[in-house]
N, C-alpha and C positions, 0 to 999 in steps of 0.2 A: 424119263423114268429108266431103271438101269432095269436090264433084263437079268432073268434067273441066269440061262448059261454062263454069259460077261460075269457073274458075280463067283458063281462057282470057281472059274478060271480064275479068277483075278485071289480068292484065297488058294486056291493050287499051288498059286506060283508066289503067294506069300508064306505058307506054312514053311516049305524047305528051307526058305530064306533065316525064318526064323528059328527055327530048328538048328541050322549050322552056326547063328552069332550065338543061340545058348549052350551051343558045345562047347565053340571056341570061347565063351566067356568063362566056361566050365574049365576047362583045362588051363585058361590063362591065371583064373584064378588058386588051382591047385598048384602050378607051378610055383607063383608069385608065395604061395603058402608054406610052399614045399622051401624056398628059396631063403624065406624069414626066417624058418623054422631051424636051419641050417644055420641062419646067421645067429639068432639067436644062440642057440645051442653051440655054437663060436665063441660066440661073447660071453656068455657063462662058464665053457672051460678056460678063455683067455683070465676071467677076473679069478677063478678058479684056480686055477694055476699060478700066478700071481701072486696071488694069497698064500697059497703053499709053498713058494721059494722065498716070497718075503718072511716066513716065519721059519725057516728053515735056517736061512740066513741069520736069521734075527737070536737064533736059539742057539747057534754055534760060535756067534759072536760074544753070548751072551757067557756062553761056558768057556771062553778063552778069557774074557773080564773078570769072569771069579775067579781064574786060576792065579789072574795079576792081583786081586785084590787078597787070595789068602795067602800070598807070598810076601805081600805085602805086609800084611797084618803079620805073618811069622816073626821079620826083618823088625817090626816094630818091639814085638816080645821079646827076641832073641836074636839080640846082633850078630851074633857068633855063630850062626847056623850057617850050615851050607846052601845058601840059596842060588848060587852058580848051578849046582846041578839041576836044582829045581827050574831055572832059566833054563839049560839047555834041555831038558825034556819037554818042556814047554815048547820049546822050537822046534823040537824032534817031529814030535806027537802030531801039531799044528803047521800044516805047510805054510795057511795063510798068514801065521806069524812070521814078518820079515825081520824082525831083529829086538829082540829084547833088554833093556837099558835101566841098569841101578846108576842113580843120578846121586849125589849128595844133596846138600842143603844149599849150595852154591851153584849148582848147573854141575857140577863136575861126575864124569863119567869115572863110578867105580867098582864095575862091571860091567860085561857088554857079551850078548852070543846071540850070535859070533862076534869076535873083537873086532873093536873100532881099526882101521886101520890107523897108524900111528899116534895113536892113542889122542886121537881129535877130543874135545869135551862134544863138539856134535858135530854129526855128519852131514857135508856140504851137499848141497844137490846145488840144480839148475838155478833155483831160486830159493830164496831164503824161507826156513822151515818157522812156524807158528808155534813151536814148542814151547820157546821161552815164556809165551803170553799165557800157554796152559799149566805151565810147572808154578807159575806167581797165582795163576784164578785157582789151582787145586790144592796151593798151600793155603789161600785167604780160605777157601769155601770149605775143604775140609773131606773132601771127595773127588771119583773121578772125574774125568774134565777128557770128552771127543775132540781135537785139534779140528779145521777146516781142509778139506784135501790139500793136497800139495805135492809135487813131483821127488820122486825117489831117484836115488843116483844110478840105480841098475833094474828096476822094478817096473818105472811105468807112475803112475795117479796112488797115494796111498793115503794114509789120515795114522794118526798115535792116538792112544791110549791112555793117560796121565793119572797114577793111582796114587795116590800121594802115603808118604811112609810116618809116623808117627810114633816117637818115643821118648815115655813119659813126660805124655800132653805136650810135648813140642815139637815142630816142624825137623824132621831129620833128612827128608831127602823125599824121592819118587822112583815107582818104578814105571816105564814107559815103555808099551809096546806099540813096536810097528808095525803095521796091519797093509799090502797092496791088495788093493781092490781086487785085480785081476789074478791073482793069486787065489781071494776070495771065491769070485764066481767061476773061475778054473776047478777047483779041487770040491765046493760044497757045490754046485748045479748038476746034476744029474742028467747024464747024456738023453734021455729020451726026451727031457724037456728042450735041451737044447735041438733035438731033432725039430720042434714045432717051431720053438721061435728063437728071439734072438735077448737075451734078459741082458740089459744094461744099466750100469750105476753114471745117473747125472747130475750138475749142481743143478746151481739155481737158476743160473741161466739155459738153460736144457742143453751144455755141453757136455758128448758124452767120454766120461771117467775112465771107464773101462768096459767090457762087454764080452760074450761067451753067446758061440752060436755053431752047431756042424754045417752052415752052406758059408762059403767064402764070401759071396755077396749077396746078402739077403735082398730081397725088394720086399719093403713093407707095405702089410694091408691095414691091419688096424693093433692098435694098440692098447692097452692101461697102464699108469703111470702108480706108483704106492708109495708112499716117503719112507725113508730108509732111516728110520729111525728107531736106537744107536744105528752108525754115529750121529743123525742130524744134520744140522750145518747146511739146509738146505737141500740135501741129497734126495735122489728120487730112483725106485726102481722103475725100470722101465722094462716090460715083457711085451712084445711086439709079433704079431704072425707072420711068416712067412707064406708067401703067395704062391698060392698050389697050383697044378696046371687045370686051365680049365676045362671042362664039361663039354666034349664039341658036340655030342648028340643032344645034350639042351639045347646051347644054343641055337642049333639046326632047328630044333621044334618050335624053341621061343619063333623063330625067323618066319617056321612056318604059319603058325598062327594070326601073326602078326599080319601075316602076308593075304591071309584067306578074311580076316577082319577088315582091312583097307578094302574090300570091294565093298562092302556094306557101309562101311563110314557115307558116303556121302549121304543116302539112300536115306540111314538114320539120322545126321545131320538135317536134314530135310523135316522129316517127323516133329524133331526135338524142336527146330526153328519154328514151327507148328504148334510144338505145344506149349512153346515159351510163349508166343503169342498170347493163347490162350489162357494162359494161368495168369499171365500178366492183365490180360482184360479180365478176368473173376478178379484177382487181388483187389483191383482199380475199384470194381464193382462191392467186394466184400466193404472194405476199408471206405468207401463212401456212404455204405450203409451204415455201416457201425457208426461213424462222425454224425451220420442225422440221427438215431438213435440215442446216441449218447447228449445229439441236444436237447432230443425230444424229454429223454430221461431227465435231465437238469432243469428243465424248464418248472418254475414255480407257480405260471398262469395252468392253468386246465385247458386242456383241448379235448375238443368233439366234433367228430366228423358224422354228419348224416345224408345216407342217403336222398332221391327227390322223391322218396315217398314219407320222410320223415325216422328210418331206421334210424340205430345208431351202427357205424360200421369202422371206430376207431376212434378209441378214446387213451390218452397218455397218463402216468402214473400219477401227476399233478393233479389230475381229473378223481382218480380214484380214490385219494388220500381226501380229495375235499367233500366228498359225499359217503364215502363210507362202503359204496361196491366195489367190486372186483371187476375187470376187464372181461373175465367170462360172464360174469353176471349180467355185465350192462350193453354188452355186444349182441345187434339183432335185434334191440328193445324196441317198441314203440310207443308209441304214447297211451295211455300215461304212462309217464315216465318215473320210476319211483321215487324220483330224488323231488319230484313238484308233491306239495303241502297238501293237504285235503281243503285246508283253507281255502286256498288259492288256485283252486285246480282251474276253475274259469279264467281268471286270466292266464295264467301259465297256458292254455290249450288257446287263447286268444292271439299270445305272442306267439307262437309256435306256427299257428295258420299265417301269421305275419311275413314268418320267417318263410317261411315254405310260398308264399304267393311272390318273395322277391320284393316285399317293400322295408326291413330291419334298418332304423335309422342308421345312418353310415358311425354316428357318434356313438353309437353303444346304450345301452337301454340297462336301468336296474332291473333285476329279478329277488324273490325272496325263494332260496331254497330249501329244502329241508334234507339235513343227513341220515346217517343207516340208522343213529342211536333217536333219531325224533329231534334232535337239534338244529333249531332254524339257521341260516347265515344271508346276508345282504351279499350279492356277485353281481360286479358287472361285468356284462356280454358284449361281445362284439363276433358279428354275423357277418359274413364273407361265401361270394360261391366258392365252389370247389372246382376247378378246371382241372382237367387229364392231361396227359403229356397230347393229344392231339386236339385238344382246345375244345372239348367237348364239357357243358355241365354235367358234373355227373353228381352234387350235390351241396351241399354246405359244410363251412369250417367255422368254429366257433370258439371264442379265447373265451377263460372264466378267471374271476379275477375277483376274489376273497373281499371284500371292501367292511365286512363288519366291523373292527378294531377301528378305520379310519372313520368311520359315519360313526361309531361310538364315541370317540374325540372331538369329531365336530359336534356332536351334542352337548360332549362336556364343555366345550370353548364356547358355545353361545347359551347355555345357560350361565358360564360364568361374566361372559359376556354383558346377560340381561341382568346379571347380579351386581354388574358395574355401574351397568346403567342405572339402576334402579339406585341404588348409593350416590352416586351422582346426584341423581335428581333428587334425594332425602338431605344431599349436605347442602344444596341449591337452596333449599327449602330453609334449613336451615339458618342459613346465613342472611335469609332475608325474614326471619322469623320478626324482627323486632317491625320491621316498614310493614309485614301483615297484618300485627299487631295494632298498629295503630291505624290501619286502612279498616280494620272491623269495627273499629274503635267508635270512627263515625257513624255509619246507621245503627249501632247497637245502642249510642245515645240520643238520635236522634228517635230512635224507637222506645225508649225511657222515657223524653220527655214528651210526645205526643202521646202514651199510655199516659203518664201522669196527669197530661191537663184534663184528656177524657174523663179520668177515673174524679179529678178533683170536680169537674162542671156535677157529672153525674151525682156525687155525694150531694152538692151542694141544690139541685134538683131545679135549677133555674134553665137549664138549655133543653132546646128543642131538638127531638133526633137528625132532624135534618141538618143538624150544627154541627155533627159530630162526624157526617161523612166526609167532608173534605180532611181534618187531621187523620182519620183512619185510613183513607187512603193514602194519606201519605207513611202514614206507619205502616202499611201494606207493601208501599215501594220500597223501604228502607228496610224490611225483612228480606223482601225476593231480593234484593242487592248483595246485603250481607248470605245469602244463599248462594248464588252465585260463585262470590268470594270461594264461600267454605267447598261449593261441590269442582271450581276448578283446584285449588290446590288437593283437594281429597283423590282426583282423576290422576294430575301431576307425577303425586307421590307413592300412588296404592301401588304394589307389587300383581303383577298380572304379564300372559303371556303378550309378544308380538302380536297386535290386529290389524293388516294391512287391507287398505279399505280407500274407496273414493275418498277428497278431503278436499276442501277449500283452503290454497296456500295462508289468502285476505284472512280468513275468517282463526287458524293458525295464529297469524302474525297479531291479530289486533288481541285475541286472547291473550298472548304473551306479553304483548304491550301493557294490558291492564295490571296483570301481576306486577311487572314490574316497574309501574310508573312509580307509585307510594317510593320505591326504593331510589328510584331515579330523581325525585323530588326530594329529597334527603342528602344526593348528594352532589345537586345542585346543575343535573344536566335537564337539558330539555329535549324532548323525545319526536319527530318528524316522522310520517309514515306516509308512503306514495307509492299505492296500491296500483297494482296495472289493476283496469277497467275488466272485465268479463273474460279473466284467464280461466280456460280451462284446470277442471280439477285432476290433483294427481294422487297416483296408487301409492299412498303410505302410512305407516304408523303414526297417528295424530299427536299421540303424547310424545314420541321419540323426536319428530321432528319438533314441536315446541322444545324441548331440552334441549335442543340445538341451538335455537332462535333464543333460548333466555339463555344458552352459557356465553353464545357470543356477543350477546346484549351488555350482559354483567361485566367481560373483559372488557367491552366497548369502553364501559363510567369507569371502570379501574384503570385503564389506560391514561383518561383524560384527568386523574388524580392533580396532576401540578400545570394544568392547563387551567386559565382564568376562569371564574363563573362564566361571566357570560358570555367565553367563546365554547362554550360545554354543549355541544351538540351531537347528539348520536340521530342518526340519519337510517330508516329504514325501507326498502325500494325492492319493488317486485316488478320483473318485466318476464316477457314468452318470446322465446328465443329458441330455435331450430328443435320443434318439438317438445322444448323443459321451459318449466317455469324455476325463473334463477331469482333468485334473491340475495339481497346484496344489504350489509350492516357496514355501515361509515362511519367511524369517529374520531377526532379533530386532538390524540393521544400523540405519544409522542413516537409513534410510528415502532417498525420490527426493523432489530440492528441486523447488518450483513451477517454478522458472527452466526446469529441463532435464526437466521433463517431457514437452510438445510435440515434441521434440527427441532423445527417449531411442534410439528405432529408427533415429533417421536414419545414413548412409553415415558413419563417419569422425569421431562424436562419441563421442567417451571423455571419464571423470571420471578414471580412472586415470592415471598419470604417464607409464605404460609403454607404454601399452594402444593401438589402431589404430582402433579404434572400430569394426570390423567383424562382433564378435560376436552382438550383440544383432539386429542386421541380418541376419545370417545367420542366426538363428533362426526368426526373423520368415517368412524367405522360405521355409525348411523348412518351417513348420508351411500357411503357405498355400498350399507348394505342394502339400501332403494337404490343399487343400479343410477347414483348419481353422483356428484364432486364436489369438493371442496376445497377450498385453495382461497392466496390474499393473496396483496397488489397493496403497491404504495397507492394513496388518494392524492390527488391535487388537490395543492393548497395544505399537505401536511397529514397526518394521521395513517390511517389504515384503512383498508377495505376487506373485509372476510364476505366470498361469495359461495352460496352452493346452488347445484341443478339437481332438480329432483323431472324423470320424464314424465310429461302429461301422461295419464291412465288413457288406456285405446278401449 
């Protein structure tokens, strides 16, 4: 535990500390302020100024080109004028004017002032002069034409002038002035500018032209550059500061400051490494909360965290969107909980005591809930403890998971299902419609003609009653027969929901067998059945699986179409094998080709001509929807075997 005095002490001897880095941050900062501010306000007279020798320049240049161009325009009007005097006041007037030139129509010098020395058509320098290429661009174009700088024979860097002369609309000549740079910035710059800096004309390669400055050797600090345009040609002004002496009693204070801050550096160095830490573990920390949040927030399942007394103490916006409250509303809630039904409040508080004792099956459990607006939905849960970062329960986690739209499709998919079924079993019926017909056919005439002889003895009043019970019983058997008949195909084919129920496989098979012998004796097969002894009964739909046993009875005799009569045997067999009772259909057909093996079950493949392909498919789906199988096998000795398991009922 830190003692009051140590604490006192310990900010005693941190105030002064901090006290003197906000001075010196104070004064470092004012200087630093102080220093821009200068520089700035530098840089703004530099472009400043700049500006104002570049248009000063620019403006006297411009008043020496009109003087060329209305001397010009005279020489065009009135040949005979005196424009030599006009030329030499021009030269007078204008220092920067180095030589003024009446050219003809040929290059030929016919005037000059000052005069050309021996009367040259042009004057040689160092290097050869650009004129030529502007007196031809100013006769084509019809205007002045700036030359490219180029060295002067006594001058130094200069450029011409090319005004071209015109009389009566055609080319007569030029007049051209020679202009030295330094001539230029010599006579128009103005000494106090030159006091600051150093103003120089450069090309395009930043050689510099000419230049105008009162220190002999400048040292530059900063510059701006402005294009010197008339003449162009790449030129650039260039106005440059001169470096002032500097400030020794800043410097000394910058030095001093600096000096008195370096004890403290480390000190705050220290701090800072401190609080970089720091910030660094919150960022780490912020930024991994946000990433769980933002999954939390994405997440399309519902969560719900409850308490071990059953509160609610966190629930995610998936959660809220599915029932219709808010986060505040449903935080802190307990049971009952408003989202369970009034219906359903007993179970709902059933599963919930479930939940809470630790036994929620691990697979997830339906619920039916109800939302804000009174609108019910099917969710499935899944219930999970809640563990602490120190491994302690502290309650339950719970996913929800919307499942009405998918349980509403599976209902639509097996009613359309038992829609199939049921067609199925109406076209079965169908097609055996003529072999029923005549299978009735029998005890409905055998019940005619034992009515008949009754009714005949009785008119004729010769028999004794007791004559007449043996034919009446037998007209009794041939009704309940033909009943029989009419109540299984009526079961068969009546449209009615799934009724999974105990059932004798035997009792199945030989039903089915009856139906379809009439058919089977028609088309010349003979029908075997080898019933396992005392199998246990299994948990199924009675008519469903009959539909099974007479579609793959009927493929059985279709199969055996081009097989002899009397090798025409379809073979029916029932044995109890690991729990199922399997049942096995054989017939002596001409077997399933490799091609359409793979393929035999699927939706809408038939080998038939006629056929829709839905039968075998719907068998398929029958036997798995009893949680049993179905599949074929070649037979020995040729044909096919189509077998399904259905599990004995526990």
């Amino acid at each position: 535990m830190i003692r009051l005095p140590a604490l006192l002490s310990r900010r005693g001897t941190a105030m002064p500390i901090v006290a003197m880095v906000l001075v010196v941050v104070l004064l470092g900062v004012f200087l630093w302020l102080l220093d821009r501010s200068e520089r700035e306000e530098e840089e703004h007279a530099l472009i400043r100024d700049a500006l104002w020798v570049e248009q000063s320049l620019r403006f006297q240049l411009a008043s020496d080109v009109d003087r060329l161009e209305q001397l010009a325009d005279t020489l065009g009007r009135a040949p005979d004028a005196d424009v030599v005097t006009a030329m030499r006041q021009l030269v007078t007037t204008n220092p920067a004017v180095e030589r003024v030139l009446w050219l003809d129509a040929e290059g030929r010098i016919t005037a000059s002032v000052p005069p050309v020395p021996d009367g040259r058509a042009v004057e040689e320098g160092p290097e050869p002069s650009p004129r030529g290429d502007a007196l031809r661009l100013a006769s084509s174009l019809g205007k002045r034409i700036y030359t490219a700088p180029y060295p002067l024979p006594q001058a130094g860097i200069g450029f011409d002038v090319v005004v071209p002369v015109f009389q009566d609309r055609g080319y007569a000549g030029a007049l051209v002035g020679v202009f030295a740079i330094d001539d230029i910035l010599t006579h128009h710059v103005p000494w106090w500018i030159a006091e600051r800096y150093q103003i120089a004309v450069a090309d395009s390669n930043g050689a510099v032209l000419g230049a105008k400055s009162r220190i002999d050797e400048p040292t530059p600090r900063r510059s701006h550059a402005i294009p010197f345009d008339p003449p162009g040609r790449g030129m650039t002004l260039v106005a440059t500061v001169h470096r002032t002496e500097s400030n020794f009693g800043r410097t000394v204070l910058v030095a001093a400051i600096f000096g008195l801050t370096g004890s403290a550096l480390w000190s705050l160095w220290m701090v800072r490494r401190h609080m970089r830490r720091r910030l660094r573990a919150e960022q780490q920390l912020r930024t991994e909360h946000a990433f769980r949040k933002a999954m939390e927030d994405s997440l399309t399942v519902g969560m719900r965290a409850r308490d071990l007394e059953g509160r609610i103490i966190y629930v995610n916006p998936a959660f809220c969107r599915m029932v219709g409250w808010s986060e505040a509303e449903l935080l802190g809630r307990g049971p009952p909980m408003p989202y369970w039904p009034p219906e359903d409040l007993e179970r709902c508080a059933q599963v919930f005591s479930t939940v809470l004792a630790g036994e929620a099956p691990p697979d997830g459990f339906e619920l039916r809930l109800m939302r804000r607006d009174g609108g019910r939905f099917d969710a499935l849960i899944y219930e999970a403890p809640l563990i602490d970062a120190n491994g302690r329960h502290t309650g339950w986690m719970g996913s929800f998971v919307d499942i009405t739209e998918r349980k509403r499709a599976e209902d639509l998919a097996r009613q359309q299902q038992e829609r199939l079924q049921h067609t199925a079993r109406v076209i079965t019926m169908g097609e055996m419609a003529s072999t029923l017909a005549h299978e009735l056919n029998q005890p409905l005439s055998a019940i005619a003609s034992y009515s008949a002889g009754c009714l005949n003895k009785l008119r004729a009043d010769t028999v004794a009653p007791a004559e007449l019970i043996p034919p009446l019983d037998k007209l009794s058997k041939q009704a309940m027969r033909a009943g029989r008949i009419i109540r299984r195909i009526h079961e068969f084919v009546r449209k009615r929901d799934p009724k999974v129920a105990p059932c004798e496989v035997a009792e199945v098979v030989e039903d089915s067998v009856s139906l379809i012998r009439a058919d089977a004796r028609k088309h010349g097969v003979r029908i075997e059945v080898d019933l396992a002894p005392g199998a246990p009964p299994v948990l199924a739909d009675r008519i469903l699986v009959q539909q099974v046993l007479l579609n793959l009875m009927r493929n059985g005799m279709e199969a055996m179409a081009q097989t002899p009569r009397d090798a025409r045997l379809l073979r029916v067999t029932t044995r109890v094998q690991n729990g199922a009772v399997l049942t096995r259909i054989r017939d002596r057909g001409c077997g399933v080709a490799p091609e359409v093996a793979e393929t035999l079950f699927s939706p809408f493949f038939t080998t038939k001509k006629e056929g829709m392909g839905m039968g075998l498919n719907i068998c398929r789906s029958i036997i798995e929807s009893h949680h049993g199988r179905l599949w074929f096998e070649p037979a020995q000795g040729g044909g096919t075997a189509f077998l399904f398991s259905l599990p004995v009922a526990s």
